[in-house]
DRENMAR-239261 format. One record per residue: residue in three letters; x negated, y, z negated of N, C-alpha, C in turn. Coordinates in steps of 0.05 Angstrom, whole numbers, plus 5000, padded with zeros to 4 digits. Atoms other than C-alpha are relative to their C-alpha. Layout:
BEGIN
ALAXYZXYZXYZ
...
***
This chain:
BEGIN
UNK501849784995372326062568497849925020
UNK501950154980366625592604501250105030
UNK498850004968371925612667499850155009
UNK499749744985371426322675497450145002
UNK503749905001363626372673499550115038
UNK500449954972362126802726502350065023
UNK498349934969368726972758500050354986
UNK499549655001370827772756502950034989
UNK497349845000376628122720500850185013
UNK499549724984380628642753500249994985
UNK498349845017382329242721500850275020
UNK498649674986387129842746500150154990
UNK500249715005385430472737502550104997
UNK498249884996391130902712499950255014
UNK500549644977388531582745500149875025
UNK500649934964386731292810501149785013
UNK499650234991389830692816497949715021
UNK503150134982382930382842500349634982
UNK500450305012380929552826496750075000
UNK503050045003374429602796498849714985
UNK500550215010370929002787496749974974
UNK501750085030367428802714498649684993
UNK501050275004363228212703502149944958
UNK498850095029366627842636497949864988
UNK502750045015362127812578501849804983
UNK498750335009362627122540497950004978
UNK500150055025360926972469497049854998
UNK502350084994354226872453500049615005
UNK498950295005355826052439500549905029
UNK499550034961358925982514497850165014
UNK502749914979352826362546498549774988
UNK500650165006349125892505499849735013
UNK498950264995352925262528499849965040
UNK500150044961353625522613496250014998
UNK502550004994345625602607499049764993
UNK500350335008344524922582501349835024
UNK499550154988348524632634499250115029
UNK501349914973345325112687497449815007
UNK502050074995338924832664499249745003
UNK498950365001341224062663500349925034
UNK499850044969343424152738497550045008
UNK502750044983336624362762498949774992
UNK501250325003332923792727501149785008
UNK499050274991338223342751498049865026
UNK500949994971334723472820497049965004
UNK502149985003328723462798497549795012
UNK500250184990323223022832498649704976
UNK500250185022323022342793503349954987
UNK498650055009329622442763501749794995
UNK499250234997332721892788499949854982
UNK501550315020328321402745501749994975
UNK498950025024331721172683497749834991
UNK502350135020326320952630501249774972
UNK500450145019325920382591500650004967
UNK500849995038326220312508496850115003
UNK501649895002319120282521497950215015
UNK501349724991317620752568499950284988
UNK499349735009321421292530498050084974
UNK501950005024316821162468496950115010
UNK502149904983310821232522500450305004
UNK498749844987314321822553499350254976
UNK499549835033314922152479496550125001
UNK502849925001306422132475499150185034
UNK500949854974305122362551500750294999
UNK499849714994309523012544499250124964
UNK502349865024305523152471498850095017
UNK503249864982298923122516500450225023
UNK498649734985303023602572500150204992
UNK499149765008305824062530497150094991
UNK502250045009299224072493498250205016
UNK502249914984294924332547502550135010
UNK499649634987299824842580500650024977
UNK500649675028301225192510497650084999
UNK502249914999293625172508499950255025
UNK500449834985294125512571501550235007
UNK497849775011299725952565499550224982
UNK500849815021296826332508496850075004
UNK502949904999289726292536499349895028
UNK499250054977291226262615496849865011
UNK502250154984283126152634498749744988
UNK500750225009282525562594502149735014
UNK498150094987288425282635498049875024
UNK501150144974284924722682501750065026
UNK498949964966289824842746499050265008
UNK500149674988288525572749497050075000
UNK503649784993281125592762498449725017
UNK500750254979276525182812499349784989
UNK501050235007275924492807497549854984
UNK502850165004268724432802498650184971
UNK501249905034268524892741501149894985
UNK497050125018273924522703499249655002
UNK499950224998271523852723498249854964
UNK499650095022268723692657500649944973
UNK497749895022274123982609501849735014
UNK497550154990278523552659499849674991
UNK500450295006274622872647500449914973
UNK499750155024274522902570502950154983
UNK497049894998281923162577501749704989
UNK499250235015286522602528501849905033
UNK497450014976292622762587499149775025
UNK501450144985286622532638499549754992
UNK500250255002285421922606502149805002
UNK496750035001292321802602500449875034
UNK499349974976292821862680497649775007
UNK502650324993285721422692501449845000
UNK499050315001289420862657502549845013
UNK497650074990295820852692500449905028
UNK500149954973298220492754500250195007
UNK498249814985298920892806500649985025
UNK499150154983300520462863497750095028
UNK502350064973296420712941498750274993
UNK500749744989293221232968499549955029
UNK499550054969296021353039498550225013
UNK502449884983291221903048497150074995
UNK503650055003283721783054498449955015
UNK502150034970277921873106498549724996
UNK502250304998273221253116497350104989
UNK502950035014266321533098500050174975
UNK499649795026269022023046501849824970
UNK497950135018271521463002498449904969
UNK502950115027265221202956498950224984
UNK501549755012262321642902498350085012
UNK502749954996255921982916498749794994
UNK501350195015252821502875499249705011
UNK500850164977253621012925498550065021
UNK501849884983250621442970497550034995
UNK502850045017244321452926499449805004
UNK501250384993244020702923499650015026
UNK499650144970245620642994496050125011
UNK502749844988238021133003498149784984
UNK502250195004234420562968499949765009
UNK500650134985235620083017498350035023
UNK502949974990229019873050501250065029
UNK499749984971227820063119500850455011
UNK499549784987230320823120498450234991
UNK501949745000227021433137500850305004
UNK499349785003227522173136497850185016
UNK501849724991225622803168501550214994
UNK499449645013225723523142500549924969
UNK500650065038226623643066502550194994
UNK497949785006231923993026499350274995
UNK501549645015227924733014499850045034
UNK500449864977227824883094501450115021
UNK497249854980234825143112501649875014
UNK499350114990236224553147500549684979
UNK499450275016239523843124498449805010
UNK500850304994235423253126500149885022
UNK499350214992236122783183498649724994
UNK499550235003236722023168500449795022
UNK500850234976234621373208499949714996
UNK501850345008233620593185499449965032
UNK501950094968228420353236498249814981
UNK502250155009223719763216497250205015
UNK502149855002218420233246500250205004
UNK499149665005217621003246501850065023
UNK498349864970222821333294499050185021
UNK501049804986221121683350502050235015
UNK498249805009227522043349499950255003
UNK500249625005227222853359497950024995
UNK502549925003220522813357498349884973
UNK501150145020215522773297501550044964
UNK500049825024216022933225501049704985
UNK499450225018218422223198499249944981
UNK500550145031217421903129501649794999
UNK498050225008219921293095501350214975
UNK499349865028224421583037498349854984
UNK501050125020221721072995496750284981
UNK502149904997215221563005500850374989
UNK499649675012218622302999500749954969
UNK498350025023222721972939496949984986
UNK502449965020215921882902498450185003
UNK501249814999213022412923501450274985
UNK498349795012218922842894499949934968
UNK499149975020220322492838503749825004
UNK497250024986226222032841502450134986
UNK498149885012230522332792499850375016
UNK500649664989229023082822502149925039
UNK499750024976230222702893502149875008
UNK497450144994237022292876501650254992
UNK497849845003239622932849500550205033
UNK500649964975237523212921503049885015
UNK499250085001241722772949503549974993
UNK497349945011247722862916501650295008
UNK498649724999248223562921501150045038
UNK500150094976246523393000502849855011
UNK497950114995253022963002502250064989
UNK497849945013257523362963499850265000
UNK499449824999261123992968499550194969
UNK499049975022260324082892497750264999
UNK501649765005257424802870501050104970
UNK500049815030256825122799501550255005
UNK497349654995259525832827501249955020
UNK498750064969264225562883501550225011
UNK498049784966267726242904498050155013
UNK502149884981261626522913498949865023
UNK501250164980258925962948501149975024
UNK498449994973264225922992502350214998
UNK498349865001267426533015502650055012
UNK497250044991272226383060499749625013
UNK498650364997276025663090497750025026
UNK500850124975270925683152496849944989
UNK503250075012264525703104500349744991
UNK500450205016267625153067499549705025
UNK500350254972268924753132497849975011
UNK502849994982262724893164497849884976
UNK502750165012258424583104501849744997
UNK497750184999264924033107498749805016
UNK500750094970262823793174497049995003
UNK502950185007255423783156500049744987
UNK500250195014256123343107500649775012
UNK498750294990260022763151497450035027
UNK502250084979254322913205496949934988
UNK502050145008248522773157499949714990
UNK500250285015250722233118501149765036
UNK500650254967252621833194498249854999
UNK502150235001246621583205499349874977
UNK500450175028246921293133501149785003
UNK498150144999253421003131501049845024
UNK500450164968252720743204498749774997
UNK503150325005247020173187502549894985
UNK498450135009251519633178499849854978
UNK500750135028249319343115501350204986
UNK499149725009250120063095503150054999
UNK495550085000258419993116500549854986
UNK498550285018259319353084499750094977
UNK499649915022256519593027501850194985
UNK498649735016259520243017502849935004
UNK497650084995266519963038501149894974
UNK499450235021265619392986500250244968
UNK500749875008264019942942501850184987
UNK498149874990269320372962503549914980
UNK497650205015275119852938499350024974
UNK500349995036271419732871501450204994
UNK499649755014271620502860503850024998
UNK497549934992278820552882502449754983
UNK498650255014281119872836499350124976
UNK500349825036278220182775500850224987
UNK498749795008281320782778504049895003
UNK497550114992288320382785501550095016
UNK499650094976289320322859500249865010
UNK498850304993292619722883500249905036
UNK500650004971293219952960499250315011
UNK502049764980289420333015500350005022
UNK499649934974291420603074498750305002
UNK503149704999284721113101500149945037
UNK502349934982283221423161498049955012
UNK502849984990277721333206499649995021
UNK501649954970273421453271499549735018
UNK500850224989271120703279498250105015
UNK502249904979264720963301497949685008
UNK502850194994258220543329498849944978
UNK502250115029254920123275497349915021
UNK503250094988246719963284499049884983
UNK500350145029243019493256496550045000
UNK503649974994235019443256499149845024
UNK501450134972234618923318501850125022
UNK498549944983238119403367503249965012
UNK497650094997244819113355501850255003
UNK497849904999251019553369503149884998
UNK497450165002258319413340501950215007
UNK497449954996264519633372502350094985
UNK498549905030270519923340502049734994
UNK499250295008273419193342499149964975
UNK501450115025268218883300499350214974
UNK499749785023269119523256501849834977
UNK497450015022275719393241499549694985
UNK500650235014273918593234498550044971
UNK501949865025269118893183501850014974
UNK498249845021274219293145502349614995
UNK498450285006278818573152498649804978
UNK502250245021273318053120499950154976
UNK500749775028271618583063502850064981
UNK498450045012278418693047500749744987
UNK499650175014280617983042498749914976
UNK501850095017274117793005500950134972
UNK499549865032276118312948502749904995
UNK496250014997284218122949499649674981
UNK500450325006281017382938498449954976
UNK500350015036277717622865501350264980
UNK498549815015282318192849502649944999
UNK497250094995288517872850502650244997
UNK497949745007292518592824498850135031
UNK500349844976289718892893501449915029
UNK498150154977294918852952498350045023
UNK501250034982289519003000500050305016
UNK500449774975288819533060500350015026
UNK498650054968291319723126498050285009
UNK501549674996287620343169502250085021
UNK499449834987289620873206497850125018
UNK502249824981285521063275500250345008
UNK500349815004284621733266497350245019
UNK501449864998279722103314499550385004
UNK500549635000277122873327502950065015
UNK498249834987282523343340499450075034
UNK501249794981278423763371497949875029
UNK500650154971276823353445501650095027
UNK499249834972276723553517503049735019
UNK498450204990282123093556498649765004
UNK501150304994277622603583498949784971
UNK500450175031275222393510502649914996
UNK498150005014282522493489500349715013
UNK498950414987284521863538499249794989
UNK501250155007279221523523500349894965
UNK498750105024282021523444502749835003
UNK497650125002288921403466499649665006
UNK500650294985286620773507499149784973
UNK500750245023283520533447501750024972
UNK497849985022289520603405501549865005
UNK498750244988293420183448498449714994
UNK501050265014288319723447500049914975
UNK499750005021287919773381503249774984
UNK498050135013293919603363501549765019
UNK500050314987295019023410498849834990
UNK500950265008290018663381500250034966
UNK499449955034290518963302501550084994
UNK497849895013297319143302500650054971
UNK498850125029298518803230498050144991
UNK502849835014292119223205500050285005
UNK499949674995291619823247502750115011
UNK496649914999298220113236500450305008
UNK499449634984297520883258498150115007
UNK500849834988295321423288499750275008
UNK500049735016292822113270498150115021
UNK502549874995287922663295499250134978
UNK501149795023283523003245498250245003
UNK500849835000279923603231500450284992
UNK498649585013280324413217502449995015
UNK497649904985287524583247499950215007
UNK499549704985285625333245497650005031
UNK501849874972281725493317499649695012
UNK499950294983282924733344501749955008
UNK497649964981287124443394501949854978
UNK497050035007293824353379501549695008
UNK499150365006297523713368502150205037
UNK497649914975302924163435498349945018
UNK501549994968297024143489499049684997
UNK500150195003296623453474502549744995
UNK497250194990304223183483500749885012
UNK500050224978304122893546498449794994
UNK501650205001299222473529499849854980
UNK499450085023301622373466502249834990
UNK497150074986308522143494500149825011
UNK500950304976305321583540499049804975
UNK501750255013303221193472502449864997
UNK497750185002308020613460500750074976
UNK496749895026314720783411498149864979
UNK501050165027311420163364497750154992
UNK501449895006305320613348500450174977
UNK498549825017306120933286498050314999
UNK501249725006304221723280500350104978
UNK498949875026302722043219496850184999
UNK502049874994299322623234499750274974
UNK500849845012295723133199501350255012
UNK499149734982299823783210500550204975
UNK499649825014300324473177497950064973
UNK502250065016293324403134499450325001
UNK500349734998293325183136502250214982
UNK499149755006295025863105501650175018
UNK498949804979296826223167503649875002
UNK497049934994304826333189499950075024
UNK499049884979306826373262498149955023
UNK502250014989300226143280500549725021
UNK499650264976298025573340500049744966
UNK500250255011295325163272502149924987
UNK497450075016302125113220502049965023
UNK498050144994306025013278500549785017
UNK499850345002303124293286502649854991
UNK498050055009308724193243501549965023
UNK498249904978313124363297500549735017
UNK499850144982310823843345499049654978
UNK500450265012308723263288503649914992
UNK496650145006316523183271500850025023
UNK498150064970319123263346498049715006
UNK501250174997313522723354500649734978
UNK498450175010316822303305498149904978
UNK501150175019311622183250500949934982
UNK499650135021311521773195500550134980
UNK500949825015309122183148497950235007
UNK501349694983305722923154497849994965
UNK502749885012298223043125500650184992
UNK500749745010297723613077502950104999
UNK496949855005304323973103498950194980
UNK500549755007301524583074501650225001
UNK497649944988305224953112503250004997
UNK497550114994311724643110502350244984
UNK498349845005315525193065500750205018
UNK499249784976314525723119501749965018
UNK497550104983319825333165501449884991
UNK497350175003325625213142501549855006
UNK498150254978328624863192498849764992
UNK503250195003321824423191501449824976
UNK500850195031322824253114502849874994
UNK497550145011330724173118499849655018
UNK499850324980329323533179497949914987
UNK501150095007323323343147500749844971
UNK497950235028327623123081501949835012
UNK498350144989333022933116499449755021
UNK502250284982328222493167499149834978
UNK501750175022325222193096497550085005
UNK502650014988319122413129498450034972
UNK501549955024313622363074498450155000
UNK500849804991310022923068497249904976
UNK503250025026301522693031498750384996
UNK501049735015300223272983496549894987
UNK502450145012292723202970498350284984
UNK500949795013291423742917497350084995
UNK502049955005284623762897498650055028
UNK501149914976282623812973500550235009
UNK498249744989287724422983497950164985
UNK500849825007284024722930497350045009
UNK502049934991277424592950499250125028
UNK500949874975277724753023501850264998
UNK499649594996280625543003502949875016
UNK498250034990287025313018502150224974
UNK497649935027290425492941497350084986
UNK501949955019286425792881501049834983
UNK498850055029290925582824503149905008
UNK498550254995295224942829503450074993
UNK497549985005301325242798501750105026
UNK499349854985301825612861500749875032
UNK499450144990301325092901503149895028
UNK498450044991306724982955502149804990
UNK498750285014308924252937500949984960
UNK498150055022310624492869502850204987
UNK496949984995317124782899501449615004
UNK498450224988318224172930500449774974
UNK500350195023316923822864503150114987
UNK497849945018323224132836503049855019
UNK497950234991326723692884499449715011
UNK501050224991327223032903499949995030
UNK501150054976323023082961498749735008
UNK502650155000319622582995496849975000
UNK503449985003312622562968497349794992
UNK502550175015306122262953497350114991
UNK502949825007299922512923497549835009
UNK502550184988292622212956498450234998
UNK501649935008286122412953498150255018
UNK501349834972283222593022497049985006
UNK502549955002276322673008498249884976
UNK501049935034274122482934496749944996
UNK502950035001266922322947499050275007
UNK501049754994265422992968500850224985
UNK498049675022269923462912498349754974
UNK500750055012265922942862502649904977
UNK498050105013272422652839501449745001
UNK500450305001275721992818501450005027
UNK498450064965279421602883502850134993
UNK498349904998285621842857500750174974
UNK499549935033287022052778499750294992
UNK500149755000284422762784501750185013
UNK498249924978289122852844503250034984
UNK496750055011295222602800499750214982
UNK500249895025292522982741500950265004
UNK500049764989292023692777503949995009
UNK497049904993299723552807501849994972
UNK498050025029303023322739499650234987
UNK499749825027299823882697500650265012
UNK499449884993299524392747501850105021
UNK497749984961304824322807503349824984
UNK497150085015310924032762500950134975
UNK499049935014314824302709499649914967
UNK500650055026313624282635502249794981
UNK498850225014319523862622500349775020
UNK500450314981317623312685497749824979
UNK501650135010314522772657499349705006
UNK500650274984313322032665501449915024
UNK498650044978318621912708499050195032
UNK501149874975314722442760497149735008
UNK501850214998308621902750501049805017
UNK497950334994312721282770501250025018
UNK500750064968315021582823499050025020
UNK502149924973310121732859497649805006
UNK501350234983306721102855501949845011
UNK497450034982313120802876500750015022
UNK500449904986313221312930497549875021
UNK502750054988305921142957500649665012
UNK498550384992308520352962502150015023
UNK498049904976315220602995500350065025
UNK500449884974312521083053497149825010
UNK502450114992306520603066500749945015
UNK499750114961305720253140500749764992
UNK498650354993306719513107501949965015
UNK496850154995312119053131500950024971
UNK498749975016317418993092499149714977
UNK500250255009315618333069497450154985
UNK502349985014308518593042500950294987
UNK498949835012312219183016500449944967
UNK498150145026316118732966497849924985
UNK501750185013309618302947498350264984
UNK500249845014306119002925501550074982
UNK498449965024312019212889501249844973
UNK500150285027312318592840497850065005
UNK502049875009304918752837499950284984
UNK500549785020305919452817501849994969
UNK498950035022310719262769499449844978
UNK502150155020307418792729498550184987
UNK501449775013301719242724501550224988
UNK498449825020306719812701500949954969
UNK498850125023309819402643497849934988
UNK502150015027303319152619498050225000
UNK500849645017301219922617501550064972
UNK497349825009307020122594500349804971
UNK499550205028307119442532497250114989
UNK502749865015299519662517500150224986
UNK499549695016301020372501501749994981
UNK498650105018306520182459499049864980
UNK501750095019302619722422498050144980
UNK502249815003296920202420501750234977
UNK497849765020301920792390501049874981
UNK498950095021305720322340497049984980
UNK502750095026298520092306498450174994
UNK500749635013296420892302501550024981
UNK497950045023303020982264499349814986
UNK500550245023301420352218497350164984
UNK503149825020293620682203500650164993
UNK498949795010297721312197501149964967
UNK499150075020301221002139498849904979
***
């Protein structure tokens, strides 16, 4: 009976001699049995499937989809208590004292291949970083305008007057009144966020403040070193092993008129890394990606390319690619930038931000278009990417990796509610993917764990489960820029760390069961 699932009987009419065709109805038992194996084939495909688990993963595996199921039945039966389906920044502290979330904190979860350079440190660093001596301020937060920021061993003469030492507004405010200042100043985070932001150009346009106030912070090179050093901690504690970020390599200043180059940047980012690698022994370290503005007239544009070549002539082994960033809607286009995009040498790797948009048909989603004829690595955001089919069948079939960085989608008015998400079609196959952060100092979130948390509960399927985890740190190791050789040395890193997750939890669960008893 199975065999004939779904084919057609004839039957001949004796009046009319006609063939009318009848679907064949099958016993409840065999409908039963073909729907079970309908639903076996999709999960076969599913992304993660692959993985085969352990003795003790499956025992792990057993407690993770408790805490899954757990929270969507909660939300199933009481949809606005459902953390994916409402904004971030209202949900953020249901999400932290969430069991599932803790769950996800403690777990490797191998890189994060997408992350800006000054958007990488909590706030909180940003606070400390305002009580180092020497800097000063003009304007106040109550006057419509943001702050500008200066270290000068003596007052600035800068845009004129109006200077202070903070040391001086901060006691004059109140430092608790004037670090929360501060915070709010360096972070997108709002109590009513749809009101606050009503559409994707409000959110961008207070986006793009924020990286032009905090500059002159994060510029004073004490101020880099620190927040870098900073940066790693945050991103090792949340179990992150490697880091491949974005950045401008802008002008560092110091207080005796010094200026550093984007050389002695990257040297920067080199010393800082090793130094941490050389007391974190589980951390495989960091590579960047030169990344500047999209949005540049030709003669700047050269002037990037030139220093990308350079770049990677002298930091090949470090600075491994090459992106533009920024809004995609109403900026130039990765197409009016081909020729010139075409003259960089083959060894250059591209892994551009493309399709970071809602629109269809438009100049910005069909970045896409020209980031896979341009041969990237991997594609930023890929937002987009369902609307072209063509696009999404070569972009699998290329391996191309596509960084899904959810909590950013939702915060820049990209998605409301995570289930809805694009990438959790693509989650129902084994696509190539990775989940990263993008931003997390500015959405007030960990470096990565909220990011994983939001795709597992809301962008995957209620019966995906560890095996979606595992591979997607996996994944993040896989599509990274290493050599192959530092590929391998991470992956015996992440695996270690996996097993002694994966023996702790086990441990942890058997000696519940024992108190249980």
């Amino acid at each position: 009976m199975l065999l004939m699932c779904g084919l057609l009987s004839l039957l001949i009419t004796p009046e009319a001699h006609m063939i009318i065709e009848r679907p064949t109805r099958q016993s409840p038992d065999d409908y039963r049995n073909q729907r079970a194996l309908l639903t076996r084939q999709e999960a076969d495909q599913a992304f993660g499937s692959s993985i085969l688990l352990t003795a003790n993963e499956t025992i792990v595996n057993k407690q993770l989809r408790k805490l899954k199921i757990n929270e969507l039945a909660k939300g199933y039966f009481n949809p606005y208590s459902f953390s994916p389906a409402r904004h971030f920044f209202e949900v953020l502290d249901e999400i932290n004292a969430s069991p599932l979330f803790e769950f996800i904190r403690a777990m490797p979860k191998g890189a994060v291949l997408h992350a800006h350079d000054t958007a990488l440190a909590s706030t909180e660093v940003i606070v400390n970083a305002t009580y180092f001596p020497d800097l000063w301020q003009r304007g106040n937060f109550t006057d419509g305008h943001d702050p500008e920021f200066l270290f000068s061993r003596a007052k600035p003469t800068t845009g004129g007057a109006g200077w202070e030492p903070v040391s001086t507004v901060r006691n004059r405010t109140g430092a608790d009144r004037y670090d929360e200042q501060i915070r709010r100043l360096f972070s997108l985070f709002d109590e009513d966020p749809l009101h606050a932001y009503r559409s994707i150009n409000d959110v961008w346009n207070r986006f793009s403040r924020i990286f032009l106030a905090l500059d002159p912070i994060v510029t004073y090179k004490p101020v880099w070193e620190y927040y870098f050093r900073e940066a790693l901690r945050e991103f090792y504690e949340d179990n992150v092993m490697y880091l491949e970020f974005r950045g401008l390599l802008p002008s560092l200043y110091d207080l005796d008129g010094n200026t550093y180059k984007p050389e002695e940047v990257v040297e920067i980012y080199r010393t800082i890394t090793d130094e941490f690698k050389a007391t974190h022994p589980g951390f495989a370290g960091t590579k960047f990606i030169y990344a500047p503005i999209r949005n540049a007239d030709d003669q700047t544009l050269d002037q990037y390319l030139k220093l990308a070549e350079r770049l990677h002539r002298q930091y090949g082994d470090y600075v491994v690619g090459f992106d533009l960033v920024g809004q995609e809607d109403g900026s130039r286009t990765l197409l009016s930038m081909v020729p010139k995009l075409l003259n960089l040498p083959d060894s250059i790797n591209f892994v551009f931000h493309a399709g970071e948009t809602n629109w269809q048909g438009m100049p910005s989603d069909e970045n896409l278009f020209d980031a896979v004829m341009l041969g990237t690595k991997r594609i930023g955001h890929g937002y987009a990417l369902l609307k072209h089919p063509v696009l999404l069948k070569m972009v699998k079939e290329r391996d191309i990796c596509v960084e899904i960085n959810p909590v950013s989608n939702q915060v820049l008015k990209l998605v409301a509610d995570y289930r809805n998400h694009p990438a959790a079609i693509l989650f129902t196959s084994n696509f190539p993917l990775v989940v990263s952060s993008d931003d997390p100092s500015f959405w007030c979130a960990a470096p990565l764990s909220h990011d994983f948390y939001m795709a597992f509960l809301g962008m995957t399927g209620a019966d995906q489960d560890l095996r979606v985890l595992k591979q997607l740190a996996l994944n993040s190791l896989r599509y990274s820029l290493m050599n192959e050789q530092d590929k391998r040395v991470a992956e015996a890193i992440f695996d270690h760390s996996w097993n002694d997750f994966i023996n702790a939890k086990v441990a942890q669960i058997l000696a519940s069961k024992r108190n249980e008893v």
